[in-house]
C-alpha positions as CSV (number, residue, x, y, z in Angstrom):
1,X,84.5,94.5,91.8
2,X,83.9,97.9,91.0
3,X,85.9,101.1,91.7
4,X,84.8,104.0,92.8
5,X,86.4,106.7,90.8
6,X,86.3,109.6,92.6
7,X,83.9,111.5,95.4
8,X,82.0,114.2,93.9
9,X,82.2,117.7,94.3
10,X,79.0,117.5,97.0
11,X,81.2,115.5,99.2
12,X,79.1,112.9,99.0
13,X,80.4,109.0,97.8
14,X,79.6,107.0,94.6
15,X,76.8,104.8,96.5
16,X,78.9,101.9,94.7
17,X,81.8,102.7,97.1
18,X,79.5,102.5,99.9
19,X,78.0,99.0,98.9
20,X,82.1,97.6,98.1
21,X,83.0,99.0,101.2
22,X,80.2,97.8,103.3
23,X,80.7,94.2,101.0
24,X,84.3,93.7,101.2
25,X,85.6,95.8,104.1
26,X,88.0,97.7,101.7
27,X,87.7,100.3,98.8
28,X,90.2,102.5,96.6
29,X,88.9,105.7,95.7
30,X,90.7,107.1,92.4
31,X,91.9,110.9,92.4
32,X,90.7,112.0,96.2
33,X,93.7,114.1,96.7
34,X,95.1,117.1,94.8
35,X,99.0,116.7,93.4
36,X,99.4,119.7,95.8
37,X,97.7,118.0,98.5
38,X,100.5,114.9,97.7
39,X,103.5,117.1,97.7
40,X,102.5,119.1,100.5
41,X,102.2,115.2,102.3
42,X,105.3,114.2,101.2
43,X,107.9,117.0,102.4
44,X,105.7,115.9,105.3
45,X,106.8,112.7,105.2
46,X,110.6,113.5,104.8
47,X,110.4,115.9,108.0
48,X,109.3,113.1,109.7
49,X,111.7,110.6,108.5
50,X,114.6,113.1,109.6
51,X,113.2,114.2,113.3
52,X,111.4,110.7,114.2
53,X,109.1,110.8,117.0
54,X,110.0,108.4,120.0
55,X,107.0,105.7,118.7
56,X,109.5,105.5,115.9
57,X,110.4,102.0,115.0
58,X,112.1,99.6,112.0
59,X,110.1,96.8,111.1
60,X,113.0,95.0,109.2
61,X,115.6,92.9,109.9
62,X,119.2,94.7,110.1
63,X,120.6,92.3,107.3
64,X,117.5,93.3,105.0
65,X,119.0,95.3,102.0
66,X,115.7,98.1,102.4
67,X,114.4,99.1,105.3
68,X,111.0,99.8,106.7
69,X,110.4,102.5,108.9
70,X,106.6,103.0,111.0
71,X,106.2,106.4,112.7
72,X,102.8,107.5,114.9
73,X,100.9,110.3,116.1
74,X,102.7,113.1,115.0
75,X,99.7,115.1,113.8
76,X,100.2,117.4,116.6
77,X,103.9,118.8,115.5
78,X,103.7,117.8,111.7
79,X,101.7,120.7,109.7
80,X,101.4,118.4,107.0
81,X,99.9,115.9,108.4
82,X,97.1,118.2,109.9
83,X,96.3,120.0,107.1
84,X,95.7,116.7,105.9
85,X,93.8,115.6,108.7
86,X,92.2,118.3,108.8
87,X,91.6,120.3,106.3
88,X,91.1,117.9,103.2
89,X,87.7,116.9,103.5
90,X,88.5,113.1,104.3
91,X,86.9,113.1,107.6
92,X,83.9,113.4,105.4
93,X,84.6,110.9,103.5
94,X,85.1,108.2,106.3
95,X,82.4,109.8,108.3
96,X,80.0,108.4,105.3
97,X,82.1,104.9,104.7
98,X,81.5,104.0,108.8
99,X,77.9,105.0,108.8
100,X,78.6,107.7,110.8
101,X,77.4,111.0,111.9
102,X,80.9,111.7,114.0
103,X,84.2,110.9,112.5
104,X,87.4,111.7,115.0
105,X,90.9,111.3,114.5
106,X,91.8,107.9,116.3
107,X,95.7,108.2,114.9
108,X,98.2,108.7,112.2
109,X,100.9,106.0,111.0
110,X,103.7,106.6,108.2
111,X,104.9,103.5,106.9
112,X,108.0,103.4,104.4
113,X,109.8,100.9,102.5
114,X,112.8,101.8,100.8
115,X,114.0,100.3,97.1
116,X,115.1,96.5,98.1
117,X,113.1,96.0,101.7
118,X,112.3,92.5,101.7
119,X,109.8,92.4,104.5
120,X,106.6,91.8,104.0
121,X,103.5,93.3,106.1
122,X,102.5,89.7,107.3
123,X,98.4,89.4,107.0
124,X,97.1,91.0,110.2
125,X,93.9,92.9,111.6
126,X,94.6,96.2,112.9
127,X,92.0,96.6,115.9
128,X,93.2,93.8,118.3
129,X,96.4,95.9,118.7
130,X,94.6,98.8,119.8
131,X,92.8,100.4,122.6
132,X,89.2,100.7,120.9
133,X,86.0,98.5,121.0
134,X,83.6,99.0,118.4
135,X,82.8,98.6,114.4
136,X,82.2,102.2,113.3
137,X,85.8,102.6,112.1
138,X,87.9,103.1,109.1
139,X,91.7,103.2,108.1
140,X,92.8,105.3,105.3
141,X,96.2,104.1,103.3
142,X,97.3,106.9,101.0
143,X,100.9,106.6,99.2
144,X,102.6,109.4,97.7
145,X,104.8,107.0,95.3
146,X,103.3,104.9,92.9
147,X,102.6,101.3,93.8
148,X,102.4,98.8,91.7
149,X,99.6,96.0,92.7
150,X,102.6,93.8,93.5
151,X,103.6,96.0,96.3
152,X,100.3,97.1,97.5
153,X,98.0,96.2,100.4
154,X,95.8,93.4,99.7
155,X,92.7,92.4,101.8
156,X,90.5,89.1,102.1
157,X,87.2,90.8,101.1
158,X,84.6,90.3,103.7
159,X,86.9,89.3,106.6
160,X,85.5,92.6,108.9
161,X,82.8,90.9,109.0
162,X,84.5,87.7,110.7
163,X,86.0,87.4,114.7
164,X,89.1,88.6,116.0
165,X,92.0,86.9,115.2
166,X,95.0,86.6,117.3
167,X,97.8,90.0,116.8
168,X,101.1,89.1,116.7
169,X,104.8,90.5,116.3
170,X,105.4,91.3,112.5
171,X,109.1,89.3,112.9
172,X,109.0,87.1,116.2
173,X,105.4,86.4,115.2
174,X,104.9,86.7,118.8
175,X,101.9,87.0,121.0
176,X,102.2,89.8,123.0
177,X,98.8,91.4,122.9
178,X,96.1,88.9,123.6
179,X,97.4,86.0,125.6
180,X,98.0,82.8,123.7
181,X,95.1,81.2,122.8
182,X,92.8,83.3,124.2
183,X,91.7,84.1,120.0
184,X,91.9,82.3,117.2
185,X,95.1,81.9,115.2
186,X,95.3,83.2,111.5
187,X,94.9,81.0,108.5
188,X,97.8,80.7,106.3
189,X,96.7,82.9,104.0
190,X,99.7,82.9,101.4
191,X,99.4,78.7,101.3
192,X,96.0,78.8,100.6
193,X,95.7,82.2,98.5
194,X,92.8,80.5,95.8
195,X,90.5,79.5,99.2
196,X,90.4,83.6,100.1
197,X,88.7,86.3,97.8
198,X,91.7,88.7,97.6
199,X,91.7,92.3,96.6
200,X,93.8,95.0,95.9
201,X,94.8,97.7,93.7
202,X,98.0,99.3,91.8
203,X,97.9,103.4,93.1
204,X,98.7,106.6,91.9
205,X,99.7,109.3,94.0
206,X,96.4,110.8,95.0
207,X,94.7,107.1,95.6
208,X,94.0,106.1,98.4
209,X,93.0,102.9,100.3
210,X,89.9,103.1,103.3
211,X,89.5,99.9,105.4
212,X,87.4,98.5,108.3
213,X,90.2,98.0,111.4
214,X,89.3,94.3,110.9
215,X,89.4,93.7,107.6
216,X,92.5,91.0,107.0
217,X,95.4,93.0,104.7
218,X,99.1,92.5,104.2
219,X,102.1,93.6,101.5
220,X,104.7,92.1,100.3
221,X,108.1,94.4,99.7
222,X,109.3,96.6,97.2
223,X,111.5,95.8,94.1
224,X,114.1,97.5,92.8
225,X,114.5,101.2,92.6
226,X,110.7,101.9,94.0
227,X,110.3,103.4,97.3
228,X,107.1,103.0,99.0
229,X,106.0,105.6,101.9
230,X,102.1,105.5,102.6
231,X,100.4,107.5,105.0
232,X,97.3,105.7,106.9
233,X,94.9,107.6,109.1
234,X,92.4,105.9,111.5
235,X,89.1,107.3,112.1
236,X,86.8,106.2,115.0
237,X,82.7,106.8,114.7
238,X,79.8,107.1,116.7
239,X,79.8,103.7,118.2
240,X,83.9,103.6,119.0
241,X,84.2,103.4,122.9
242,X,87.8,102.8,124.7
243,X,89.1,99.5,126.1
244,X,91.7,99.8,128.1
245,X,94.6,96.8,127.6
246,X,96.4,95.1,130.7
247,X,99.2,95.5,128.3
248,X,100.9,98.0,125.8
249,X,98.7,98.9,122.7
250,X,100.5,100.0,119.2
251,X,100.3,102.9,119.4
252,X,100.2,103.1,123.0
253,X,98.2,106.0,125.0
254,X,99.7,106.3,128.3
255,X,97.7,107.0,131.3
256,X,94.8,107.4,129.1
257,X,93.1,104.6,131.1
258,X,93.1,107.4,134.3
259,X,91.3,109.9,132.2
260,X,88.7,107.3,130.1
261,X,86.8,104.6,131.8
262,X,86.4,102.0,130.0
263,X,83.1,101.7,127.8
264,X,82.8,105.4,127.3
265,X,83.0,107.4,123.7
266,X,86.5,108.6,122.8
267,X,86.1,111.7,124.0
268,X,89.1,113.4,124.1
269,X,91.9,115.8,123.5
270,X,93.9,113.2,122.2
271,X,91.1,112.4,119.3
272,X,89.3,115.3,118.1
273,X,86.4,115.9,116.7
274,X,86.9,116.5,112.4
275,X,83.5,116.1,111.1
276,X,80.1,116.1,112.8
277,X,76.7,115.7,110.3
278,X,73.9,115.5,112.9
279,X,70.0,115.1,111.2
């Protein structure tokens, strides 16, 4: 499995991140973001975690000794997280990993586990909870902390390539998306860990993580004294088109159903335009 170790100055991807990516539905890039780019993220981060939005939520038990805390869409009132968005040149970047001349903002998602948090990020595919049809999509997962490869995200390698699998509550393990048994349950991954070709990598700040929205991944918690806060960006490309839900999408996009038919491109205010390469 190789690495790629960094996007040239061009802009323009090792073509062995392309072929990893394209193989295994995941890929770490080495080094993509400045340490100013990093700190500028994480005071970012910390306004967040003091002025929540209401998508706020804690994904851990109250009698867990960390805590994990998920925030979205806040790129409209957090500065760091647009000049992120866009301004860093990673719409470029995931423009070229999708295969795609188009790459819009779909959402943003901060994820933090304090030192101790037990909970683990059960193994899950991202796009059955959302409001999108399509394959021309990435994730990115960038932390500002270090992780150490037993706290990071692991993925099955080639499972974008597979069906949808059935989304359910992180801690009631409930279906409340897709009605029960309309999809396939998950394997029991963690049983059967040698049957699954699992990946993942230790990070530096400035690493960062890119994904197909299908592509099986979970974490376990942290240890210790480590925190973990990550930063994940999804991008939709040319092929993304909306599908409304008879139910509530995480994150959810009220009334957007009255002002996007279903089928059509995700064409927007809501998901603008960052990067546009037409022949």
């Amino acid at each position: 499995m190789r690495h790629a170790d960094d996007v040239p100055s061009e802009g323009r991807l090792d073509p062995a991140a392309l072929e990893d990516y394209l193989r295994d539905g995941a890929v770490c890039l080495r080094g993509l973001f400045s340490k100013a780019q990093i700190a500028d993220l994480a005071q970012g981060i910390e306004e967040n975690l003091s002025d929540p939005s209401p998508l706020a939520q804690v994904a851990s038990d109250p009698d867990d000794p960390g805590w994990f805390f998920e925030d979205f869409c806040n790129w409209q009132v957090n500065d760091a997280y647009r000049r992120l968005i866009f301004e860093s040149g990673v719409a470029g970047v995931a423009a070229q990993l999708m295969q795609s001349y188009e790459a819009r903002l779909y959402h943003d998602h901060l994820l933090v586990k304090e030192p101790g948090t037990r909970q683990r990020t059960p193994w899950h595919q991202d796009q059955p909870y959302y409001n999108v049809d399509g394959r021309q999509n990435v994730s990115m997962w960038l932390p500002v902390d270090p992780v150490s490869r037993g706290a990071t995200l692991e993925f099955v390698a080639g499972s974008h390539l597979g069906p949808w699998l059935m989304p359910r509550t992180f801690l009631k393990n409930e279906a409340k998306w897709f009605p029960e048994g309309s999809l396939a349950d998950l394997p029991d991954i963690d049983a059967n860990r040698d049957d699954y070709d699992i990946i993942g990598w230790a990070l530096e700040p400035g690493d960062a993580v890119f994904f197909n929205m299908l592509t099986l991944h979970a974490s376990a918690g942290v240890s210790g004294s480590h925190r973990r806060r990550a930063f994940s960006v999804r991008f939709l490309g040319d092929d993304m088109t909306h599908a409304p839900r008879p139910w509530t999408t995480s994150p959810p996009f009220p009334g957007l159903e009255n002002e996007l038919a279903a089928g059509v491109p995700m064409h927007h205010v809501l998901f603008p335009l960052l990067n546009q390469a037409r022949p």
